[in-house]
TORBARO-135737 format. One record per residue: z, x, y of N, C-alpha, C in turn. Coordinates in steps of 0.001 Angstrom, whole numbers, plus 500000, padded with zeros to 6 digits. Layout:
<lolos>
ZXYZXYZXY
...
</lolos>
This chain:
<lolos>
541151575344707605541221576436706640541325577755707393
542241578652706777541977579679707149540543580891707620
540271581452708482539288582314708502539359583659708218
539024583559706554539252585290706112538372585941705982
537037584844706070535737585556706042535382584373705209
533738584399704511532535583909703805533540583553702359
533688582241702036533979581682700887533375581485699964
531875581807700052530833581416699072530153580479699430
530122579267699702529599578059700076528786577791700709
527797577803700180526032577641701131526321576309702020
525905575860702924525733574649703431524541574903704878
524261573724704906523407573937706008523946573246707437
523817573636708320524508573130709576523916573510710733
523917573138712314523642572817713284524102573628713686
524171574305714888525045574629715966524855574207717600
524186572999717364523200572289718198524949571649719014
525304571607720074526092570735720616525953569480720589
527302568843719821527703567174719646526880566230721087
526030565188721051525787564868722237526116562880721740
527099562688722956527385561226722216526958560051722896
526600559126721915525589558324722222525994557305723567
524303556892724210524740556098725075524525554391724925
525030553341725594525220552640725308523949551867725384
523677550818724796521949550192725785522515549024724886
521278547928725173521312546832724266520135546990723214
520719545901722135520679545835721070519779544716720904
518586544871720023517455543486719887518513542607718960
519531543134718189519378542919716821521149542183717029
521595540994716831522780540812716655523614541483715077
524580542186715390524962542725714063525984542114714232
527176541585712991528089541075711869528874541895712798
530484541250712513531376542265712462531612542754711085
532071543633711438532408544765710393531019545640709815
529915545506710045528603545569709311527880547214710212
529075547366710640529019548920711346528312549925710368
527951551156710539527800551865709944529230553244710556
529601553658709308530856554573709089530674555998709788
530079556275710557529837557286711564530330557559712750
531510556504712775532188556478714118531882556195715494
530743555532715617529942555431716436528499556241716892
528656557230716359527802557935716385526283557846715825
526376557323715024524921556779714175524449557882713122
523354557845713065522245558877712032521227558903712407
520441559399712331519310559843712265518164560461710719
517130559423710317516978560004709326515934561508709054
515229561601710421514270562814710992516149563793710460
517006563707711061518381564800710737518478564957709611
518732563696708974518752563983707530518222564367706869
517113563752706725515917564315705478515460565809705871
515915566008707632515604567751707571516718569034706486
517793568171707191518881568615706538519096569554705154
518495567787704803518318567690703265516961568426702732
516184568478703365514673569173703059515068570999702751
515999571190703886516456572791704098517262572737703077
518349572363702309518829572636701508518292572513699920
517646571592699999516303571613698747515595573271698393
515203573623699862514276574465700008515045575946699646
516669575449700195517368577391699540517415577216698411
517812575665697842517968576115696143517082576644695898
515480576075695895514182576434694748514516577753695468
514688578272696508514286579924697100515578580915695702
516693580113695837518044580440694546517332580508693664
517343579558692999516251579742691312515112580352691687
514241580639691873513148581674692029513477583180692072
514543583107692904515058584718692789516158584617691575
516722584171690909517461583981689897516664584206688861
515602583740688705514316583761687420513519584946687366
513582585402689042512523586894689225513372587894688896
515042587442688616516161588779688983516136588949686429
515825587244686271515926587761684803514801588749684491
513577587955684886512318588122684356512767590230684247
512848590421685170512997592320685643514137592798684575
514939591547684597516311592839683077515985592534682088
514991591250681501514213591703680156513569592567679754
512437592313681370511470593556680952511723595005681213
513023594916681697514029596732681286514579597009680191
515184595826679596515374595709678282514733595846677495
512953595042677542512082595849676598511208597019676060
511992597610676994511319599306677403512161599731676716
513320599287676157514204600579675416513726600270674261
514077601641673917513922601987672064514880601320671656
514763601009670031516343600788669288516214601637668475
517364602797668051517502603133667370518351603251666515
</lolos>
């Protein structure tokens, strides 16, 4: 994609350098095909669930300031007169 600047799109990400895995043995005979789709690379679920923990954590931080940003234009709203 082009770089024109900030698209909107929250995401959470690393800037940790790619480090690729080394080889060792395996207790465990695995299947062919019974790979996991990571390209070799694997997962980690300590990565994930952090990942995933941090992005949990901007939404509620989103809705909280979304709810604190109404709560303030009601209660500006209920300061006016109607006349």
């Amino acid at each position: 994609a082009p770089r024109l600047g900030p698209i909107g799109v929250t995401c959470v990400f690393s800037r940790e350098p790619m480090t690729r895995p080394v080889a060792g043995d395996c207790a465990v005979d695995v299947a062919p095909g019974a790979a996991l789709a990571c390209h070799g690379y694997g997962s980690s679920v300590a990565v994930t669930a952090t990942f995933g923990m941090v992005a949990a954590g901007w939404v509620l931080q989103a809705l909280q300031a979304a709810r604190a940003a109404g709560d303030m234009a009601s209660r500006a709203g209920a300061g006016r007169s109607r006349a």
